[in-house]
N, CA, C and O of each residue as an XYZ file, in Angstrom:
344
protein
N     252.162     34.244   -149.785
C     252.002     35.643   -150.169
C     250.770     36.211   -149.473
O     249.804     35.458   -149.348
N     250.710     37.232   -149.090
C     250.001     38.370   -148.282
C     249.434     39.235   -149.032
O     250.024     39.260   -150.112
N     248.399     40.113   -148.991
C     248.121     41.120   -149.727
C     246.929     41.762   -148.883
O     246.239     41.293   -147.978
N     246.941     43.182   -149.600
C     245.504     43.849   -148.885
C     245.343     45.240   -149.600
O     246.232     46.026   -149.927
N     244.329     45.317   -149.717
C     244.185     46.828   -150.475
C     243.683     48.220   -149.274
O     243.406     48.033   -148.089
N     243.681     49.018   -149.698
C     243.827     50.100   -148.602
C     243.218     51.274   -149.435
O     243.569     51.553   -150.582
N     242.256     51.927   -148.707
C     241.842     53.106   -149.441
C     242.391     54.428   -149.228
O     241.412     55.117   -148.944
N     243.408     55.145   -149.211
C     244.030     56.215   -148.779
C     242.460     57.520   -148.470
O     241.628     57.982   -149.251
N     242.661     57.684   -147.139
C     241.474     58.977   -146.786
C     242.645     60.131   -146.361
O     242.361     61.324   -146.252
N     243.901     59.627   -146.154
C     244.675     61.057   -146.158
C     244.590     62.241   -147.183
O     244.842     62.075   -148.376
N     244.225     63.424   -146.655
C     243.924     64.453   -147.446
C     244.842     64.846   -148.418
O     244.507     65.698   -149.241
N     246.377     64.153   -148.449
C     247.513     64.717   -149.145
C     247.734     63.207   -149.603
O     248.499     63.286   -150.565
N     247.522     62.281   -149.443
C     247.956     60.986   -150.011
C     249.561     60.457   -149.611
O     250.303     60.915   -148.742
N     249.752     59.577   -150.357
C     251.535     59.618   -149.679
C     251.997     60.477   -149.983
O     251.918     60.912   -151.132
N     252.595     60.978   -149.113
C     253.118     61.875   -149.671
C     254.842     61.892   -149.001
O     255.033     60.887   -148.316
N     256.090     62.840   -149.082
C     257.202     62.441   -148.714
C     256.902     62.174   -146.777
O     258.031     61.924   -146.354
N     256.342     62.153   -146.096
C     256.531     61.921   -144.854
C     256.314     60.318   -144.671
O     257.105     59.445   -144.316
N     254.768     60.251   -145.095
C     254.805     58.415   -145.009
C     255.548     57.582   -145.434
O     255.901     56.445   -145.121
N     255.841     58.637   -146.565
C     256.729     57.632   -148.003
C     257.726     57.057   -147.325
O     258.098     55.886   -147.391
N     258.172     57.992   -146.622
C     259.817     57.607   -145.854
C     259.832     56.835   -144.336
O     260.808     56.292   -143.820
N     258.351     56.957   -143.732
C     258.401     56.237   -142.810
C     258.128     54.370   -143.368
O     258.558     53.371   -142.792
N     257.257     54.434   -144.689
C     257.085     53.150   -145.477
C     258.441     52.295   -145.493
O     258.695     51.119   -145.229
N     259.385     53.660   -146.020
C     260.502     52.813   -146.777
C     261.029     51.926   -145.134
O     260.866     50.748   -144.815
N     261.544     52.824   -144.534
C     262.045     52.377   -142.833
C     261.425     51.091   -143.065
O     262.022     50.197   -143.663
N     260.218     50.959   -142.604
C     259.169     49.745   -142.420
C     259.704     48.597   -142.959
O     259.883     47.573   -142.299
N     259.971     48.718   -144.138
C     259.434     47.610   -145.626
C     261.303     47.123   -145.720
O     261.529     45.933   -145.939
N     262.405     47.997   -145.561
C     263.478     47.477   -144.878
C     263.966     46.906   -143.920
O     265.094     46.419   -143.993
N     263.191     46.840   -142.771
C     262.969     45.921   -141.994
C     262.604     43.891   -142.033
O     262.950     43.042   -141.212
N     261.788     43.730   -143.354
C     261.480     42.452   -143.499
C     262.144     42.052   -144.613
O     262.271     42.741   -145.625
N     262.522     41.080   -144.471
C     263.344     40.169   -145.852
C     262.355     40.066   -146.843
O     262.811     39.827   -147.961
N     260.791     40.208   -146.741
C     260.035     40.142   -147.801
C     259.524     41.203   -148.971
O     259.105     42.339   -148.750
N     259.611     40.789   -149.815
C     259.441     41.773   -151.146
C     258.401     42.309   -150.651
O     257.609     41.558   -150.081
N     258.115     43.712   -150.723
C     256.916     44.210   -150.706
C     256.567     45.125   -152.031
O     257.438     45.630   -152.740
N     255.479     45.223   -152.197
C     255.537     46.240   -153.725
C     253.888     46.657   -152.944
O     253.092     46.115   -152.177
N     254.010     47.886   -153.662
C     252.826     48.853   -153.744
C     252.052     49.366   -154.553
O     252.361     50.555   -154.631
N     251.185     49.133   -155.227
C     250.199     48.854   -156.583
C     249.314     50.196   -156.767
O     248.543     50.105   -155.811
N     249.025     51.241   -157.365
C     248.135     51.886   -157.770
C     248.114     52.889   -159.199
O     249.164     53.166   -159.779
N     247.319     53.182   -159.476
C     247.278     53.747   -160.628
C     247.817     52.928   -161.698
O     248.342     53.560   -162.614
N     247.806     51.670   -161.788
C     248.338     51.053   -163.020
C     250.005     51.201   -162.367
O     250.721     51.715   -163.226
N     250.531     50.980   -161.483
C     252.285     51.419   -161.813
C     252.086     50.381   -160.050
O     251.174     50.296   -159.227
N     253.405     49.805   -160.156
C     254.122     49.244   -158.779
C     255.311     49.659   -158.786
O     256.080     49.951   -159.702
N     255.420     49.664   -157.435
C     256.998     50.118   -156.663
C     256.852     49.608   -155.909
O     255.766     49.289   -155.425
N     258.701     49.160   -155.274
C     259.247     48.403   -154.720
C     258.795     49.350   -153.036
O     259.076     50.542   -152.916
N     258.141     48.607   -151.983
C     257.885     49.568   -150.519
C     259.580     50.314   -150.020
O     259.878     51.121   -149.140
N     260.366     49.615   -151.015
C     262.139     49.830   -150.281
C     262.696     51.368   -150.805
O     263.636     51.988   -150.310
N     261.795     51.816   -152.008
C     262.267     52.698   -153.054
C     261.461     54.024   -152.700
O     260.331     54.149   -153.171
N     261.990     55.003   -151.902
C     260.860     56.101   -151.503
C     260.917     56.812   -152.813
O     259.824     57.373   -152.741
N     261.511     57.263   -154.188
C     261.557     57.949   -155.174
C     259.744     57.075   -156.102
O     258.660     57.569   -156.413
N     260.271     55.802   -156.197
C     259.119     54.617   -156.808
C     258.107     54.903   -155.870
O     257.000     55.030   -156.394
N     258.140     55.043   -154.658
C     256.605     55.512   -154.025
C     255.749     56.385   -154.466
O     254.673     56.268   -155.053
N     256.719     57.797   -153.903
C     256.307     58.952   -154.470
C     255.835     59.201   -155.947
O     255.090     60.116   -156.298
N     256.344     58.317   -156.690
C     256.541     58.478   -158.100
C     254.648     57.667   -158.790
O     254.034     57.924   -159.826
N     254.302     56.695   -157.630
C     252.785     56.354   -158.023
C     252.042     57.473   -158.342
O     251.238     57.550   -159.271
N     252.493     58.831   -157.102
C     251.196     59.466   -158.021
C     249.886     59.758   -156.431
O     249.044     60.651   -156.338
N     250.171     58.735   -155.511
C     248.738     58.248   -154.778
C     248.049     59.625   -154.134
O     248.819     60.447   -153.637
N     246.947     59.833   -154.132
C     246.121     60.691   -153.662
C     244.970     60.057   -153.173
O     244.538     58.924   -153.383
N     244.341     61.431   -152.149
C     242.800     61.073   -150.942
C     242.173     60.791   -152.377
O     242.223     61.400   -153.446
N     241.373     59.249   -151.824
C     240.484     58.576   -152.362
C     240.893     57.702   -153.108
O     240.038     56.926   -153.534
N     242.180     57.520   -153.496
C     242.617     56.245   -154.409
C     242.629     55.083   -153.513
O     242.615     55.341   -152.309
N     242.656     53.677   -153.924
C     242.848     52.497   -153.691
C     244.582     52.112   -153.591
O     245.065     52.149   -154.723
N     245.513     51.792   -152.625
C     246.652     50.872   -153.217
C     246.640     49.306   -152.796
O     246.379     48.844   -151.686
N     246.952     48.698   -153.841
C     247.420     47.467   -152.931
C     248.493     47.069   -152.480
O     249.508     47.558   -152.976
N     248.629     46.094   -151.436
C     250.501     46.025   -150.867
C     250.393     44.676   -150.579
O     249.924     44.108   -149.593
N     250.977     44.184   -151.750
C     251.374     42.710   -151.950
C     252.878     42.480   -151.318
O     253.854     43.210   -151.495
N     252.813     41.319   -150.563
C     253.966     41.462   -149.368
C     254.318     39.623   -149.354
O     253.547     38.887   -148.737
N     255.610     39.009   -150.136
C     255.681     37.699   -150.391
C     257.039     37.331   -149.883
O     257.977     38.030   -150.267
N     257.308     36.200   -148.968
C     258.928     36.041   -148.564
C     258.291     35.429   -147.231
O     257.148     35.159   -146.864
N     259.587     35.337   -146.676
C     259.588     34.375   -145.389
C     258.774     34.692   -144.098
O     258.235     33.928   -143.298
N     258.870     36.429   -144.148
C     258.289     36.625   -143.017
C     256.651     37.920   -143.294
O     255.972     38.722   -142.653
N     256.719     37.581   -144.096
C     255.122     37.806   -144.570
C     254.168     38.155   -143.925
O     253.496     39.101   -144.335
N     253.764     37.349   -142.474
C     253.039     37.386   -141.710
C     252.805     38.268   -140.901
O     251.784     38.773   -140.434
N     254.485     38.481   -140.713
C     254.369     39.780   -139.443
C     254.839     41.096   -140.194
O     254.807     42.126   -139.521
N     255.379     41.207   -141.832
C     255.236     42.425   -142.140
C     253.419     42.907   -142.571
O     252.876     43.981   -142.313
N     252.957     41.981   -143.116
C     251.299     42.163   -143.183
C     250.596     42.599   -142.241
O     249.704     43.379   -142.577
N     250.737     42.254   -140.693
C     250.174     42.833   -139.815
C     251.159     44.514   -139.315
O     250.543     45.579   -139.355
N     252.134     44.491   -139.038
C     252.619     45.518   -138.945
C     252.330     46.787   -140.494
O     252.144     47.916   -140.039
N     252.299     46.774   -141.335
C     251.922     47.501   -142.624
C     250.524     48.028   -142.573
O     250.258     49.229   -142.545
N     249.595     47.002   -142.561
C     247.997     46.820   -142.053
C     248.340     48.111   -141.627
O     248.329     49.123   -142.328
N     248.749     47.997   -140.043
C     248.650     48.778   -138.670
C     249.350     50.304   -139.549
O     248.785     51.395   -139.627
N     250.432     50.009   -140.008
C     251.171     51.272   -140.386
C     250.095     52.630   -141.514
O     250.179     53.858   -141.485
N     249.132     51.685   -142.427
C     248.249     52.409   -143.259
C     247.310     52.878   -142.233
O     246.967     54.058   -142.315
N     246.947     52.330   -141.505
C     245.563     52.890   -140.810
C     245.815     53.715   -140.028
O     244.791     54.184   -139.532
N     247.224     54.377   -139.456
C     247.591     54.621   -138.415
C     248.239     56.714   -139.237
O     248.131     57.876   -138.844
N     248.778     56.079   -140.325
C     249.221     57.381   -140.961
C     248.414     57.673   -142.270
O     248.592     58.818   -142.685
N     247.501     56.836   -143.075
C     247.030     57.187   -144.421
C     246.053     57.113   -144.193
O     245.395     56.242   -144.760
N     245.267     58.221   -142.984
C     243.901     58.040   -142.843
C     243.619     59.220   -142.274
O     242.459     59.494   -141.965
């Protein structure tokens, strides 16, 4: 299992654009991914459960990422937060 926390500096937080480029992403790997903040997780596969965290500029999420190929959704995700939630 993989994990990493991420501080959202996007001024709008997830919001429906990332949300949906997430989901793309997180369908790609056979590994469970879930997305942690505010007290609530969702599945990275579920753009309604994304949106539905709540996340806004300045919150914390974490993205716990467990299954076979782990390794290379962790580095690709990494890359995907820093690249759009910043």
């Amino acid at each position: 299992m993989k994990s990493f926390v991420y501080l959202i500096t996007d001024e709008v937080g997830i919001h429906a654009r990332p949300a949906g480029e997430l989901v793309k992403i997180a369908k790609q790997f056979k590994s469970k991914i879930t997305v942690s903040a505010n007290g609530k997780k969702a599945e990275a596969t579920k753009l309604m459960a994304l949106m539905g965290l709540g996340v806004r500029q300045g919150m914390q999420v974490q993205v716990d990422i467990e299954g076979e190929d782990d390794e290379a959704a962790f580095k690709i995700l990494q890359d995907f937060f820093e690249e759009n939630l910043n």
